[in-house]
N, C-alpha and C positions, 0 to 999 in steps of 0.2 A: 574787781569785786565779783563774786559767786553769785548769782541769781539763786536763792531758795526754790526745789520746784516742788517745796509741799501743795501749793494752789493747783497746779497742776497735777498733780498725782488724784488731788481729789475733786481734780473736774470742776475746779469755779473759775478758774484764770486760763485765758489765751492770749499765752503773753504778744505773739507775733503779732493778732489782729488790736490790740491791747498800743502797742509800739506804735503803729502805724495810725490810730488813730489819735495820740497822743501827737505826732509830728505833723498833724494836719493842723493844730494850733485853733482849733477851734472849740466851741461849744461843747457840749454833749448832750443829748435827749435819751438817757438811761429808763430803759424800761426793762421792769423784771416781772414776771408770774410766779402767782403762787398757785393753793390748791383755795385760798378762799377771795386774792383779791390779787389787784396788781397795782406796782408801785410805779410809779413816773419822778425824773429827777431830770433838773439841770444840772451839768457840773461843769466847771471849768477845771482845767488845769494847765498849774504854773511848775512848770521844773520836777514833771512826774509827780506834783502833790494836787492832790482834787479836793477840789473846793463846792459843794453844795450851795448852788447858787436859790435854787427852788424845789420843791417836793411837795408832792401830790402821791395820796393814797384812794385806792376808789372809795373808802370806809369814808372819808371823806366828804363823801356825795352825803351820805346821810344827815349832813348838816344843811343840804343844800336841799330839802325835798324830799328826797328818794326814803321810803318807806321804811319802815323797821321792819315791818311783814315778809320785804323781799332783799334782806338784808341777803339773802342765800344768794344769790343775781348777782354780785358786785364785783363776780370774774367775767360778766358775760363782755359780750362787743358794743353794749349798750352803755355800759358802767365805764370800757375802757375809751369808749370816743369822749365821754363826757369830762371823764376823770382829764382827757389828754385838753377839751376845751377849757376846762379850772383854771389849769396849771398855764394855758396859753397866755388867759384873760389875768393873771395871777404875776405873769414874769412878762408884765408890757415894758419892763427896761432894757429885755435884752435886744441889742439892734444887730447882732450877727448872725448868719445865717447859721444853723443848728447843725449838727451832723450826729446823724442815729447809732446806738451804741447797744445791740442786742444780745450783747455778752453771748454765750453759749445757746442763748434759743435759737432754734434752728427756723429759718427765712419762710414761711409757709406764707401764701397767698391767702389773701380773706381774714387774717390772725387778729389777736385782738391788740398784738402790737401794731398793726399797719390800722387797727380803730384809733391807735392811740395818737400815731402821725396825723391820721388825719383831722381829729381833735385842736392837735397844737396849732395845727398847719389854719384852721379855720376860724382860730381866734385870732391871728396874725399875724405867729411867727413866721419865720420862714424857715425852711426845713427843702431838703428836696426829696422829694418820692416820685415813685413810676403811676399813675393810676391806676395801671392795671392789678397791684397789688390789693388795692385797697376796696374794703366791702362793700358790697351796694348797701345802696342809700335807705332801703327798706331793712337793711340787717342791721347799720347804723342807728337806726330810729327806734329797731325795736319789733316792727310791725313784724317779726315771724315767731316773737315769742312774748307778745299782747304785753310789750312794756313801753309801748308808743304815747300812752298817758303820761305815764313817770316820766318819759326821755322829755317830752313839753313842758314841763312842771318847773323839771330841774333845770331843762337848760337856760328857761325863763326866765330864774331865781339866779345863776348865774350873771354876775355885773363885773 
């Protein structure tokens, strides 16, 4: 059978990192950016077919507290820790360890995928991450761009 490489021609699928996370038989913790929010998703899959187990959008938050004022905020690293703690507190059934799935965004230190790990990772999943990837605990909260109120509020409202 012919693999189609329309995906790859226009730069959404990598099929080899794609394969190899498929044969790890595990979870998936899919996170993707956009230019206004970022999406979080469990998937599983069975036999190359994914199954959306959970989803979380930061847009999200806004039922959760976070402001309509600062609805423009909901790509920051504030939005995406929180978004990643929802979907934690959200998907208490899964009991296997996660494994991170960042399609084509490329691996940057401090990102607001690695707010997102650490979100999941702090409601209780289990996921593995380096520390050192992930943002300090002031950029988390909020306190370098005065959204250290909101980040209380919501995470509070979070059950």
């Amino acid at each position: 059978m012919k693999i189609s490489k329309q995906r790859r021609m226009e730069n959404k699928t990598n099929y080899k990192k794609r394969l190899i996370l498929l044969k790890g038989n595990s979870p998936r913790l899919v996170v993707r950016k956009t230019g206004k929010y970022v999406y979080l998703q469990i998937i599983e899959s069975k036999h190359a077919q994914d199954k959306v187990m959970h989803s979380i959008n930061t847009k999200d938050l806004l039922e959760h507290g976070w402001p309509k004022e600062k609805s423009g905020s909901l790509k920051s690293l504030t939005a995406s820790y929180l978004a990643g703690y929802l979907l934690g507190k959200k998907a208490k059934d899964v009991k296997e360890r996660l494994v991170l799935d960042t399609g084509l965004i490329p691996n940057t230190k401090g990102s607001r995928i690695y707010a997102a790990v650490k979100g999941v990772s702090d409601a209780g999943l289990k996921i593995n991450y380096d520390e050192k990837v992930i943002p300090s605990k002031d950029r988390l909260e909020g306190k370098h761009n005065k959204l250290d109120a909101i980040f209380n509020k919501v995470k509070g409202g979070i059950k």
